[in-house]
N, C-alpha and C positions, 0 to 999 in steps of 0.2 A: 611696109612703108606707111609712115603716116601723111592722111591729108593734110591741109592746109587749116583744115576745121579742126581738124586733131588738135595740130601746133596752137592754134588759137586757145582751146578750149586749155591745155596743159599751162600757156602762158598767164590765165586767167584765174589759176586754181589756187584761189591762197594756200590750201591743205599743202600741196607740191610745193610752193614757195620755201613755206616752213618748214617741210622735212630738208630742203636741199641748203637752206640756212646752217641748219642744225648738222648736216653734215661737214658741211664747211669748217664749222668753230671745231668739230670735232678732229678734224684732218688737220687743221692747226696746231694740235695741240704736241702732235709728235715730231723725231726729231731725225729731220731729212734736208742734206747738204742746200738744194735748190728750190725745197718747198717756199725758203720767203717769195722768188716771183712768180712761183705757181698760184700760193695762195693769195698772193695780190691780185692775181689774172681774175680770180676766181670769186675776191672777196670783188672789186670793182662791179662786176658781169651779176653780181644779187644785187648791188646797191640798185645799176641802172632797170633791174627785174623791180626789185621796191618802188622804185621813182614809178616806173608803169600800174602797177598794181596801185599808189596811190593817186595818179593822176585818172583812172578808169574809178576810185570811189569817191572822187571828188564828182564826177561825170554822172555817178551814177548814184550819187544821194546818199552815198554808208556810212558815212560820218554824222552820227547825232551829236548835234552842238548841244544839246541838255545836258550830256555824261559830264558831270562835276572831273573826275580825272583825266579827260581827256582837256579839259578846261586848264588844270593844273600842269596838265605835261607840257600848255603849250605856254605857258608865264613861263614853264626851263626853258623849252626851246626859245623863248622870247631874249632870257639870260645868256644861254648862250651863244644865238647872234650879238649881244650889244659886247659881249665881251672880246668874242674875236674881233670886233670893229674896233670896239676902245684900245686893240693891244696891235695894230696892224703898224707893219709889214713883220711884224714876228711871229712867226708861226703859222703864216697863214696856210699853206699847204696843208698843213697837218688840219688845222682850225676850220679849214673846208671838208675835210675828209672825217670829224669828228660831227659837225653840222649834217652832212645827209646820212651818218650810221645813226643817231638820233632821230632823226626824222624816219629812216624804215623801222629802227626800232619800236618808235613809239604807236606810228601810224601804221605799221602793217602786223608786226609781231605782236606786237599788245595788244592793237585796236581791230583790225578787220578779222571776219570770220566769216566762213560759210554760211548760207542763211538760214540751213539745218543742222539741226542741234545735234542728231545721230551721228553727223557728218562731220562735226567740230569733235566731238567724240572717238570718235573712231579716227581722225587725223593725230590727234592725241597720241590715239593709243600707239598709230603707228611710228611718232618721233619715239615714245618708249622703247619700241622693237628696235628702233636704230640704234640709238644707246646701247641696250642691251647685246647686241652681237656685235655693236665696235668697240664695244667695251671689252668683251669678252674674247675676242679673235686679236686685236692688241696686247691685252693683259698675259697671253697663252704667251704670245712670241716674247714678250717681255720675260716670260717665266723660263723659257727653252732658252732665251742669251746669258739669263740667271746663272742657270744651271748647267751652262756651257761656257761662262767662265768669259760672257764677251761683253766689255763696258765700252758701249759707242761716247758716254761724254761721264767723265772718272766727278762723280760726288766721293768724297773718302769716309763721308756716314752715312752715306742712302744709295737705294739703286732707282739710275732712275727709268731702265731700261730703256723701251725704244721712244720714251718722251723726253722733251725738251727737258724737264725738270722733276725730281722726286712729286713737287707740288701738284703739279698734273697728272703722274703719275697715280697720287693719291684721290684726286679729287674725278676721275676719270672712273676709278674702281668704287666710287663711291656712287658716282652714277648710274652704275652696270649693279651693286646692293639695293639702292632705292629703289628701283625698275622691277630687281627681283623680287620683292616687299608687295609690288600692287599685284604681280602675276602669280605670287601666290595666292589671292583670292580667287574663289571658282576654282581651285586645282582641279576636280574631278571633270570638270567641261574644257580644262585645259588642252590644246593638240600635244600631242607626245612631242612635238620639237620645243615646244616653250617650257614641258616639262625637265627636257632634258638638259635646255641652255639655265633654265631657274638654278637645278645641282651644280652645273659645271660654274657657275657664277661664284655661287657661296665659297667653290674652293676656290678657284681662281683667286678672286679678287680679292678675298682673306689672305690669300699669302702676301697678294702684291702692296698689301699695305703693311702689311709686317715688314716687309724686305724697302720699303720706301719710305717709312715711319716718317711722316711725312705729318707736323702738329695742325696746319690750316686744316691736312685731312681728316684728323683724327676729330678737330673743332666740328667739324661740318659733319661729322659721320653723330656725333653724339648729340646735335643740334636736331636734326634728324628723327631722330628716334625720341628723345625726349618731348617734342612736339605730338609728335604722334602719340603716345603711349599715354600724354598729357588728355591728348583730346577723345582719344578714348574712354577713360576715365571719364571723364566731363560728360560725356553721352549717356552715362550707365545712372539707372534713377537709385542715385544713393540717399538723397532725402524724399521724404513725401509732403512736406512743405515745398511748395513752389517760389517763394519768397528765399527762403533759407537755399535752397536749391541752386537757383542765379546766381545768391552770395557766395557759395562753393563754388559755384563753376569760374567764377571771375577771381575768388583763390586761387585755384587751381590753375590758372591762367599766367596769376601774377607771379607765383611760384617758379612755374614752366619759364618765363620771360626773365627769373632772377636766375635761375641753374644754368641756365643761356650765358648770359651775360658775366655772370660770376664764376660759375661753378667750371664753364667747356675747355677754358684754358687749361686751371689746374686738373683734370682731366686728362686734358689732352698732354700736357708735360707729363701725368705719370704714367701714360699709355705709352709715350715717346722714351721715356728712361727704360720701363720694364721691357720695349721690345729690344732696345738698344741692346741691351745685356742676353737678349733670344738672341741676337744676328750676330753679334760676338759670340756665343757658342756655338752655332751655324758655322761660322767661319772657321773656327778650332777643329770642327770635327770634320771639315772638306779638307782643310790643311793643313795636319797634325803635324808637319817638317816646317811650318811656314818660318822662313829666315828674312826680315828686312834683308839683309847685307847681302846675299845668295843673289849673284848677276842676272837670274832668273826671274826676280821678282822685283828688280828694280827700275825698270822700265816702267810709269806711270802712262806713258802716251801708247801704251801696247796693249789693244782691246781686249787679249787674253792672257791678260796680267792679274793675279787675286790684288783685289783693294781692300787691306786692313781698314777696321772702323776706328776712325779718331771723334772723341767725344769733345773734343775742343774746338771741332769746325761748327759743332751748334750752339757753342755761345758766342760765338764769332757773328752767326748769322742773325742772333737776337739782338746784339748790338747795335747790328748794323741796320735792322729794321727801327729799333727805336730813337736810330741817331736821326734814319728819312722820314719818322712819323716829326721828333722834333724840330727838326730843321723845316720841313713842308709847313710847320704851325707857325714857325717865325716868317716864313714867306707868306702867309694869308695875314701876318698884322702889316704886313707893310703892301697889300691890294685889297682890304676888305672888303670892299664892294662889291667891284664886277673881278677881282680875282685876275690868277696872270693871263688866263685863256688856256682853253687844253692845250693848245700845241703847241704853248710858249711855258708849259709849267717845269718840264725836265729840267731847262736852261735858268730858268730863273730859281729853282732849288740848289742849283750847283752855284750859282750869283751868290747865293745868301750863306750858301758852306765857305766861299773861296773869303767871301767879306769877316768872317766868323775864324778865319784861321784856321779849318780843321783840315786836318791831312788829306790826300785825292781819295785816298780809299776807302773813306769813312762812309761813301755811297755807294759801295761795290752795288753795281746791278741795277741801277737806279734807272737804264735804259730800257730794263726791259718792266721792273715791277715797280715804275713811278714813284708813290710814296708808301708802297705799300698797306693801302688803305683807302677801299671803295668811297669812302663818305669825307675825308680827310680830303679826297684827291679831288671832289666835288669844291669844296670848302676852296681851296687852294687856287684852283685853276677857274671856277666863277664868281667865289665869293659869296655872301649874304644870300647875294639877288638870285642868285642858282639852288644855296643850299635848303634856304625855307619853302620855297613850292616844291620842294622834293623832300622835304620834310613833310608837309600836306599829304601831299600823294601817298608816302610811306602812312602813315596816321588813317589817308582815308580809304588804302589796301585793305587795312588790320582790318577795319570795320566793317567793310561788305566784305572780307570772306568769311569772319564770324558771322554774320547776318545770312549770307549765303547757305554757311556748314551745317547753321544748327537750324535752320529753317526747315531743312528735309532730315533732321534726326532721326524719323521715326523711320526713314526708309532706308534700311542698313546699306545696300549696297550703293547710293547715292552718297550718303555720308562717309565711308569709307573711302570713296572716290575722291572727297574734295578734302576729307583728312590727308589723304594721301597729299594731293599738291600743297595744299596747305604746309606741310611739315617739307617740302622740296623746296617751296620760297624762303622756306625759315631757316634752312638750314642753308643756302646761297645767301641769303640775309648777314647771317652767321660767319659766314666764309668771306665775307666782301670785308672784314670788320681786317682783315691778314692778306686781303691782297685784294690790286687795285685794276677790278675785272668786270664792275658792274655796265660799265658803258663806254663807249667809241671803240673796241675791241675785237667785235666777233669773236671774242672767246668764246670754250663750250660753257663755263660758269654763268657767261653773259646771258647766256642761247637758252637753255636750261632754265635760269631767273625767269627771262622774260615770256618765253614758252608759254611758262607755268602759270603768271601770273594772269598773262593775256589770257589763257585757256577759261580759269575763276572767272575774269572777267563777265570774259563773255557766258558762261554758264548762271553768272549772277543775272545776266539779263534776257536770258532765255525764261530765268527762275520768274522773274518780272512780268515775261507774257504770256505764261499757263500757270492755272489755279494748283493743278499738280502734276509733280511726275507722271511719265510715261513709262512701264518697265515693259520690255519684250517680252515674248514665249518661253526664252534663257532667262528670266531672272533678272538680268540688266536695266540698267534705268538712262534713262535718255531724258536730263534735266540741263 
């Protein structure tokens, strides 16, 4: 039984906070008849844990009003109160409930931290471990109703097992890759359980993105890696001119930032065609007799019914995101300023389809993946005033984690720590550009972003009040 000092001390422990946040987005993400008012129960009962946790660092002096981004976060927050106000009685429900996931967002997930740096460290590490085995203990059962032939919600080109969607499906197994990426450093000090979840990952989660082929994930999987492998490079003394050196490295940079941008999509459509054409012979060689016509196979609402892959449902899907990206752009010219408000944006995009004359269908989905598009949905729903201090913030990210990464170069396992998050922001970055999960959500993409960045953050200003690192007896470094 715990005391009372226990409970206290548990209620107080931002590390605890964050991991059971993170658990939260994560339990959201899959797909169960009653989970919506469980995870309401659930998602409410963090906010009012947030609200405490911020009102004990207002109490207790942890907010440094110096930090330029937390300066920045609060001109959003400033935007998006005046915007729910300018747009009231519509949406306010929502507009309140988007108002305090911001504010724990910003103020407890980004901003507050343990007041030891080991300890911010090691809380870290343990949201990685969570991912990691709900990734991978998800992904399994996912793989077993695969291959047992059971479709809880019929995608007729993806699987999207026991998640709501192919998209989380893929973006879930990308979490559970990333995770395996930092645990494979130090393998030989590694415990034999994180060696053996690191194997069962790589196969794992390699299939489920094959069988979910899923392009946001495949976006974010190559975002990912190309950051990484970029900033790797950039670490390695390829000039011996220091001047020339800089000039490479911010190549190197500017490159990494155009292959992003440019190159992940096309990428990611030829990764999405060529596995298409795997799971279609997948499917041939499970069911060599398969007959559309055959009474056996025609039942679509029958969980163990084989689903033929029709390559027609994915231009259907790209349509249909670029009718909500165009439509959500005609809805920010007519609120440019303060935008319609989050909780009044759904309605007022479907205002502007219905005034527009397009069919009902032309926004299948629009309930659950908004405009599909993290910065778009920003744009839309606050306008101007919301989207350039968050433009700022974005801008002055880049610059203190560069400043941060390459500050402790010289100490491999430091920098490979913050390459690591760094290429986890970039590639949620990446991912928000195809779906609209950067914030009021508790999604795990949201969880994940913020995590990460909070984590940099605060490491940026750990970095700030020792001359240098600290690495343990292990090799570790504690910056």
């Amino acid at each position: 039984m715990m005391t009372i000092a226990g409970w206290k001390a548990a209620l107080n422990d931002i590390g605890l906070f964050k991991k059971c946040y993170l658990l939260n987005a994560l339990f959201i993400t899959f797909y169960f008849y009653s989970w919506g008012r469980i995870s309401t129960i659930t998602s409410v009962t963090l906010t009012l844990w947030g609200a405490y946790l911020m009102l004990q660092g207002f109490l207790h002096r942890q907010f440094d009003l110096r930090q330029k981004g937390l300066w920045m976060l609060a001109v959003f927050f400033g935007a998006l109160c005046m915007s729910s106000l300018v747009n009231l009685p519509n949406g306010w429900m929502k507009n309140a409930q988007a108002i305090a996931l911001a504010a724990v967002t910003f103020l407890v997930v980004y901003y507050l931290e343990p007041q030891d740096s080991a300890k911010e460290k090691k809380d870290f590490e343990g949201c990685l471990k969570i991912i990691m085995v709900y990734s991978c203990v998800m992904s399994s059962i996912s793989l077993l109703m695969y291959f047992s032939n059971i479709c809880i919600i019929n995608y007729p080109d993806r699987y999207a097992g026991i998640y709501l969607n192919p998209i989380l499906s893929g973006l879930v197994a990308n979490g559970g890759l990333f995770c395996t990426v930092y645990f494979l450093w130090g393998w030989k000090r590694r415990p034999w359980r994180i060696k053996a979840l690191c194997i069962a990952q790589m196969v794992v989660q390699t299939v489920v993105m094959i069988i979910g082929n899923s392009r946001s994930a495949y976006c974010c999987f190559v975002a990912f890696f190309v950051i990484y492998i970029g900033m790797q490079i950039a670490n390695g003394k390829l000039l011996q001119n220091p001047v020339w050196n800089r000039v490479l490295k911010v190549a190197i940079a500017l490159v990494t930032v155009a292959v992003i941008v440019v190159g992940s999509n096309f990428l990611a459509e030829g990764i999405n065609r060529g596995v298409y054409e795997l799971n279609k012979a997948i499917f041939s060689l499970r069911y060599p007799d398969y007959d559309p016509d055959s009474p056996n196979y025609g039942d679509t609402d029958n969980w163990f019914t084989p689903h033929p892959l029709e390559r027609s449902n994915e231009e259907a899907s790209s349509n249909i995101r670029l009718n909500m990206i165009a439509t959500g752009w005609d809805t920010f010219k007519e609120n440019p300023i303060l935008g319609t408000s989050p909780g009044d944006l759904i309605r007022s995009v479907l205002d502007t389809a219905e005034r527009q004359g397009q069919p009902e269908d032309s926004l299948q989905g629009i309930e659950g993946g908004r405009v599909h598009n993290a910065y778009l949905d920003v744009l839309v729903s606050m306008g101007l005033l919301g989207l350039i201090p968050m433009i700022l913030f974005a801008v002055y990210s880049v610059i203190k984690a560069y400043q941060c990464t390459f500050a402790c170069r010289k100490d491999r396992p430091a920098y490979d720590h913050n390459t690591f998050v760094v290429s986890v922001i970039g590639a949620m970055a990446t991912f928000f550009f195809m779906e609209s999960a950067m914030l009021f959500t508790m999604s795990f993409a949201e969880a994940f972003f913020w995590l990460s960045l909070g984590h940099l953050a605060q490491r940026a200003k750990f970095q700030g009040k020792r001359i240098s690192p600290q690495v343990d007896k292990n090799g570790v470094c504690h910056l």
